[in-house]
N, C-alpha and C positions, 0 to 999 in steps of 0.2 A: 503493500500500500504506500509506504515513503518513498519508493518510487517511480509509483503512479500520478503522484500529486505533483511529481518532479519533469514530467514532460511534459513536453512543447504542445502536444495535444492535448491535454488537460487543461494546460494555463492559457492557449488558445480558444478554447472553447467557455473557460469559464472567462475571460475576457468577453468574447461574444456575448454569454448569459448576462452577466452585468449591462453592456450597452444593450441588446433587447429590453433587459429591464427598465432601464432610466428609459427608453422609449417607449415601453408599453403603458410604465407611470403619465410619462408627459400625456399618451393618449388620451389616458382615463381621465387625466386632471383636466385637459381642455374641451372633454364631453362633457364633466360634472360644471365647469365652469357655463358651459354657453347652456345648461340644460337649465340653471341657474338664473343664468342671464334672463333666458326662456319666459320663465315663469313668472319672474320679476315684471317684464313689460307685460305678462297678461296680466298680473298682478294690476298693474298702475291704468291700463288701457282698462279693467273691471269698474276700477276704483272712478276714474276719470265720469266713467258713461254715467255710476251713480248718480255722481257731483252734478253733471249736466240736470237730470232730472228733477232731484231735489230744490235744484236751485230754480225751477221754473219754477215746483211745485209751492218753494216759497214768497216766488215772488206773486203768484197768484192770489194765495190764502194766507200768505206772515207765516208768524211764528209759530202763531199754534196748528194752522197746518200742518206745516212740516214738522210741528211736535207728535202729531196724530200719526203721520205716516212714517216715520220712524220708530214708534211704539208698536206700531201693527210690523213692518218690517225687523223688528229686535225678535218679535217672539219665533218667526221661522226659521229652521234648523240652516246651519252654512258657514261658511267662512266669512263672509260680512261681517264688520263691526261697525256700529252704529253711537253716536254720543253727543247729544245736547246739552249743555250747560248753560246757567246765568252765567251774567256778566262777572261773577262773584263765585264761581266754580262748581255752584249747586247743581246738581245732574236731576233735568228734568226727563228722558227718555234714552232710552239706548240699551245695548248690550253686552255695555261694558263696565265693569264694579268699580274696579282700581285700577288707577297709571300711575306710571312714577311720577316724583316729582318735578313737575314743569312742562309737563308733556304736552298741554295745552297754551301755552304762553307762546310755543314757534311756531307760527303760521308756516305754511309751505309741508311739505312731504317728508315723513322722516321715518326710522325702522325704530319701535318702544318696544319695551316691554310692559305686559297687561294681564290682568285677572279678569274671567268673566263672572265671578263668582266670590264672596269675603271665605270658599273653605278654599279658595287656590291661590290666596295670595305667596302663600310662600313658594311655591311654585308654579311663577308668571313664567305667560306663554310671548310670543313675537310676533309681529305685524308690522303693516309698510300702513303709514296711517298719513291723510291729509287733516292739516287743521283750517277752520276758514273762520274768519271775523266776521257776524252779521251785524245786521243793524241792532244800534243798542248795546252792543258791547258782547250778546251774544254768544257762546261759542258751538261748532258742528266738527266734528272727529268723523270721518268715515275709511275703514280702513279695510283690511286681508287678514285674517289667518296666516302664518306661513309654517304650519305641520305639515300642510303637506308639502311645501319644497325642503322643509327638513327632513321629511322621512325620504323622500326620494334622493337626500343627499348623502343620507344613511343608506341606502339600499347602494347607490352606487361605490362610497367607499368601501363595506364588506364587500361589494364582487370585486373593485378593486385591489384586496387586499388577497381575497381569496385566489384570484389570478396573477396576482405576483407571486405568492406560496406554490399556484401548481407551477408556473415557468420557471421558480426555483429549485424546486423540486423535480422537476423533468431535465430542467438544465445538469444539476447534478449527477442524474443518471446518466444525461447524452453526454457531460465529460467522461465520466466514469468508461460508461462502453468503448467510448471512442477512442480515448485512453488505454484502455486495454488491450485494446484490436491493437492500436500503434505496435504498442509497447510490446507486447507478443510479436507483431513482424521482427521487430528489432531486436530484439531477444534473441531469433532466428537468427537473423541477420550476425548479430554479433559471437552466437555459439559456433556459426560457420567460420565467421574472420580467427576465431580464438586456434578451431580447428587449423586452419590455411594457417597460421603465424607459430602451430606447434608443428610443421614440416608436412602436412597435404597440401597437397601444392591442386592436387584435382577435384577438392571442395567447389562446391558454388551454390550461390545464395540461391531462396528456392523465389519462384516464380507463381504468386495464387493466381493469375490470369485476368485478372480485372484491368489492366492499362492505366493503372494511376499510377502517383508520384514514385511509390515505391518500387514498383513493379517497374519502371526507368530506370529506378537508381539502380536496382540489381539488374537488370539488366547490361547499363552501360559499367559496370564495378565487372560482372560477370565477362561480358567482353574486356574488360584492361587483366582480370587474372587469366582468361585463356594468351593474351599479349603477352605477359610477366611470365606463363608457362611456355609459351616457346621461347624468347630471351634466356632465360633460366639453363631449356635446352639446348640451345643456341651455345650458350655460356660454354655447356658442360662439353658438347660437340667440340668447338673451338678449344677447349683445354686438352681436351683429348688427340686433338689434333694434333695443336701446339709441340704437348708431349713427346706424340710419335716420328711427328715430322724436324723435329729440331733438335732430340736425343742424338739423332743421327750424326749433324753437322758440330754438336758440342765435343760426342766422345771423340771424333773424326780431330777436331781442334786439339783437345788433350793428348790425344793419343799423339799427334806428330809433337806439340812441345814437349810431350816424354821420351820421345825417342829423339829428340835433337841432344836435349839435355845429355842422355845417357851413348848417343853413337856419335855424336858428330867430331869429328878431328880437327877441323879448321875453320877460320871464319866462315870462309865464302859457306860451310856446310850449313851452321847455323843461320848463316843469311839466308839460305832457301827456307829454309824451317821456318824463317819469321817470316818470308812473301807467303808461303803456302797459309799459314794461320791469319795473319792479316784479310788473305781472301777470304779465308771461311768466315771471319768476323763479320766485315765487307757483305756476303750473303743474309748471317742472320741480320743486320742492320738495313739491309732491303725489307728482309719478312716483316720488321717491326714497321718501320715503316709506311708500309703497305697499311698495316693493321690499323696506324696509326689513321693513316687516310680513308679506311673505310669506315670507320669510328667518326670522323668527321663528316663525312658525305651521312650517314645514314641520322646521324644529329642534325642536318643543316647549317653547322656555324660557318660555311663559307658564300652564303647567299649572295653577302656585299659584293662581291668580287665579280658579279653576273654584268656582264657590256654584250652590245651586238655585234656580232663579228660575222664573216664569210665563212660558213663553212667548206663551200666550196674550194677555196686557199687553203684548208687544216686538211683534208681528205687529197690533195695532189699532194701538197708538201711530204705528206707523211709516205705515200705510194711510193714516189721519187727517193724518199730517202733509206727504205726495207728493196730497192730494185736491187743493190749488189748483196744482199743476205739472200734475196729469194732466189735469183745466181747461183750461191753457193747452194742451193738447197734443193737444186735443179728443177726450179719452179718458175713463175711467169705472173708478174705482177699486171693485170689488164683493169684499169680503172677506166669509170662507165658516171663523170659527174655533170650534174648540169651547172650552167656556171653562176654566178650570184645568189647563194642559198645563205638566207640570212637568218640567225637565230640568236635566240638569246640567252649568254651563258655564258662560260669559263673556259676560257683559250687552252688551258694549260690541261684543265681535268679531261675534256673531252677528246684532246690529242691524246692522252693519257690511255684511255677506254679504245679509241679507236686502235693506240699502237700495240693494244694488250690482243686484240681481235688479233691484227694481223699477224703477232708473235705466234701466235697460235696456230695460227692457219699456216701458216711455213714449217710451225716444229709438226703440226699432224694432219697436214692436209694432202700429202701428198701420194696422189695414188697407187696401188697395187695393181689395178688391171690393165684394159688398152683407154683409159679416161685421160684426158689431156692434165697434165701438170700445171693448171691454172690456179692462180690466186684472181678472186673479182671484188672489186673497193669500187661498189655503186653508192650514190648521192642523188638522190632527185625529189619534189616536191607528190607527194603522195595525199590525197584529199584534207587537204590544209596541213598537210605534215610532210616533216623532213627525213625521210625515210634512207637511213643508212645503214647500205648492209657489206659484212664481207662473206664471203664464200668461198670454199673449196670443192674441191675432188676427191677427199678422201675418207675413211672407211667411217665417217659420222660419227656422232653420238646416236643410243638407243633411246626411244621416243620414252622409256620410260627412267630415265636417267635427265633428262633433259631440265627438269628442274632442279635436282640436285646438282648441278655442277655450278648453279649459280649459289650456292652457299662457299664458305670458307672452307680451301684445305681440304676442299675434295677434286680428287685424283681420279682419273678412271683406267690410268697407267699402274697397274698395279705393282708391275714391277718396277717403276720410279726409273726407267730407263733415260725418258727425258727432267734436263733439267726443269728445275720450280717448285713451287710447293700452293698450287693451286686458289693460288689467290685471284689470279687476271680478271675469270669473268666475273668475279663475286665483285671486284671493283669498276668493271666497265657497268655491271646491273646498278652498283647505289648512284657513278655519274650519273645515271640515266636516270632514275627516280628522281636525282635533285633538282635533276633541268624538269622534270613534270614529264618525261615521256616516257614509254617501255621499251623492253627488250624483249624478243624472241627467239628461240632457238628452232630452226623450222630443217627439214628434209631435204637435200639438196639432187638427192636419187643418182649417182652415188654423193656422198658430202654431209657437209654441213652447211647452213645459211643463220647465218646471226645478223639479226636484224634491230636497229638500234631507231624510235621514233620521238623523235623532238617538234617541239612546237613551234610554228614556224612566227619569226620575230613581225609583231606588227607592220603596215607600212609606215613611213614617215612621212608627212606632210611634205617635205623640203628633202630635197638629196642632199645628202654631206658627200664631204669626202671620202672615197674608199679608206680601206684600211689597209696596211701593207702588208707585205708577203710574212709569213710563218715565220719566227725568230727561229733559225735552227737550234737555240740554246734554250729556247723553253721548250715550247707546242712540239719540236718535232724530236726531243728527247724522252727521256723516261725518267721520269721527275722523283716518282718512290724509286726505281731501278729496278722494277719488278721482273721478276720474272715467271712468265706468264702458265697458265695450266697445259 
């Protein structure tokens, strides 16, 4: 229960109960008010029409007329009060015993209190009564009853009072429930996080189906833990990787500074020993790297750095300058760009992604049967998109492999015969995410086609000036020094 009193449903609803209240008060009060009002002018409009009468009927027959018909008018049952006096406060007629003191002395309209009788004086009744000066000094009281707009003021304050009691009453139970109901989600809610945060990581909050506030939160909470559970995996993948793939290169490292230590006879010996270990450093200092950069592309901290550039420039540049590797690797670089392909985004990452493709496509594209030994570096504008693809001839990737090779550290060389350590696509896939486009890995029959879609850079009102050719020291290098899957 000191719990229940303590949430936000509770305290919300019984805020709610209080304002209904004070409004349902204010209602009541300004019905009792104008029902008041009400009765008042038919009160004074009763009393008026008397006065009219009386006053003909005095001016016809004097005083003692209207003594006669005021004495025959006193003895009928009603709310009417009737009262004649001398000049000297003697009461010649009427139906009324006792008034306070002075009650006849203020001409005009006013509310008294009065007895109709000497056994009520001590419990005088209330009346809206006119007082009028006649001739001679004279005086004429005609006035109302007002029981009955007391008792109807009475009857309106118990219902008033009695439907404040039931809305507080009801209000209390509709916090209560409502309260409960929360509180019980939450409860749920919170024995699942308690679960998830003692090491189930495949908890999730439950879902009653009604589409309210709740049923959002755990839904959008439920999709960030399936997020947190692949990262997590992700994590453990990537450690494991890590592990496997860099034991190699470290014991590789130890082992020749042990054996330099212990065989080497002369400088120049030891100086080999330190080029050889320096490279392997060199290597793992690329892998970091790499990681480093793919850590930043998948966070987005390099947005700023987004200008419009030619791609069409990044995709020759980079063809032209893999022509004497693909040479060596008795292949055939054939580029297929349209010219002025303008996008927006990062000189540097995207040369990066492109040069990791082509790396690729040279270390295992190259055919085993009678398929021509090409490499293809296409560019062209594809239904409002920038469509870059490269491709080979050689024995593909399998279509059900095709997404995991864009994760980290996965090899599909099992025997690690070429160099790398399978970072390249995993890096060309987050450039590609950070520019807002995809990537694809599609069938080449025989091949593979890796297909890269960028969105294509607005037009500009005004032409600028081009932009020059590809810095060979940035765009058309290898910036982390990856080496590619």
């Amino acid at each position: 229960m000191p719990n229940l009193f303590r949430t936000t449903a509770f305290k919300l609803t019984a805020i709610y109960l209080v304002i209904f209240a004070l409004f349902a008060g204010f209602v009541l009060g300004y019905v009792a008010w104008n029902a008041k009002r009400l009765l008042d002018d038919q009160i004074r409009s009763t009393i008026d029409a008397e006065i009219q009468g009386l006053a003909e009927q005095q001016r016809l027959g004097g005083i003692r007329r209207l003594v006669n018909i005021i004495e025959r008018r006193s003895r009928a049952p009603g709310a009417s009060l009737y009262l004649v006096t001398t000049p000297v406060g003697e009461r010649l007629a009427g139906n009324v015993e006792a008034l306070q003191p002075g009650a006849l002395d203020l001409p005009g309209e006013s509310e008294i209190e009065y007895s109709r009788s000497s056994d009520a004086l001590d419990s005088p009744s209330r009346a809206i009564v006119r007082v009028f000066v006649l001739p001679a000094g004279f005086r004429l009281l005609v006035g109302r009853d007002l029981e009955e707009r007391d008792r109807l003021g009475v009857v309106i304050r118990r219902a008033a009072g009695w439907s404040l009691l039931l809305v507080f009453v009801l209000g209390c139970f509709a916090s209560w429930f409502v309260a409960r109901r929360v509180l019980k989600r939450i409860d749920d809610m919170t024995d699942t996080a308690q679960t998830i945060m003692a090491g189930d990581l495949k908890g999730r909050l439950a879902i009653s189906g009604t589409g309210d506030e709740l049923d959002r939160l755990a839904l959008n909470l439920n999709a960030m833990l399936d997020r947190i559970g692949e990262l997590m995996s992700g994590m453990q993948e990537v450690s494991d990787n890590i592990a496997h793939d860099l034991k190699t290169p470290l014991t590789r490292l130890r082992n020749r500074a042990e054996e330099a230590l212990r065989t080497a006879q002369s400088p120049d010996e030891l100086r080999g020993a330190l080029d050889a270990s320096i490279d392997e450093a060199d290597n793992l200092i690329r892998v970091f790297n790499a990681l480093l950069m793919i850590a930043r592309l998948e966070t987005g901290r390099i947005n700023d750095s987004m200008a419009e550039l030619d791609l069409s420039e990044v995709v020759s540049g980079l063809a032209e300058l893999y022509d004497p590797l693909a040479e060596e690797a008795g292949l055939e670089i054939v580029t297929e760009v349209t010219p002025d392909l303008r996008v927006l985004g990062n000189r540097e990452l995207i040369g990066q992604a492109l040069a990791n493709l082509i790396d690729n496509a040279l270390k295992y594209g190259k055919p085993t049967g009678d398929a021509a030994p090409v490499v293809r570096v296409a560019a062209a504008v594809v239904a409002q998109q920038i469509e870059l693809s490269v491709t080979d001839n050689g024995p593909g990737i399998p279509e059900a492999d095709r997404g995991r090779v864009l994760e980290r550290f996965v090899r599909l060389d099992q025997s690690r015969s070429k160099p790398g350590f399978g970072l390249g696509l995993s890096l060309a896939a987050g450039v590609v995410r950070l520019h807002g486009g995809q990537i694809r890995l599609e069938d080449n029959a025989p091949g593979l086609r890796v297909v890269m879609l960028l969105p294509e850079a607005p037009p500009k009102p005004v032409e600028t000036a081009g932009e020059g050719a590809l810095p060979a020291s940035t765009a058309q290098t290898n910036p982390a020094g990856l080496q590619s899957a």
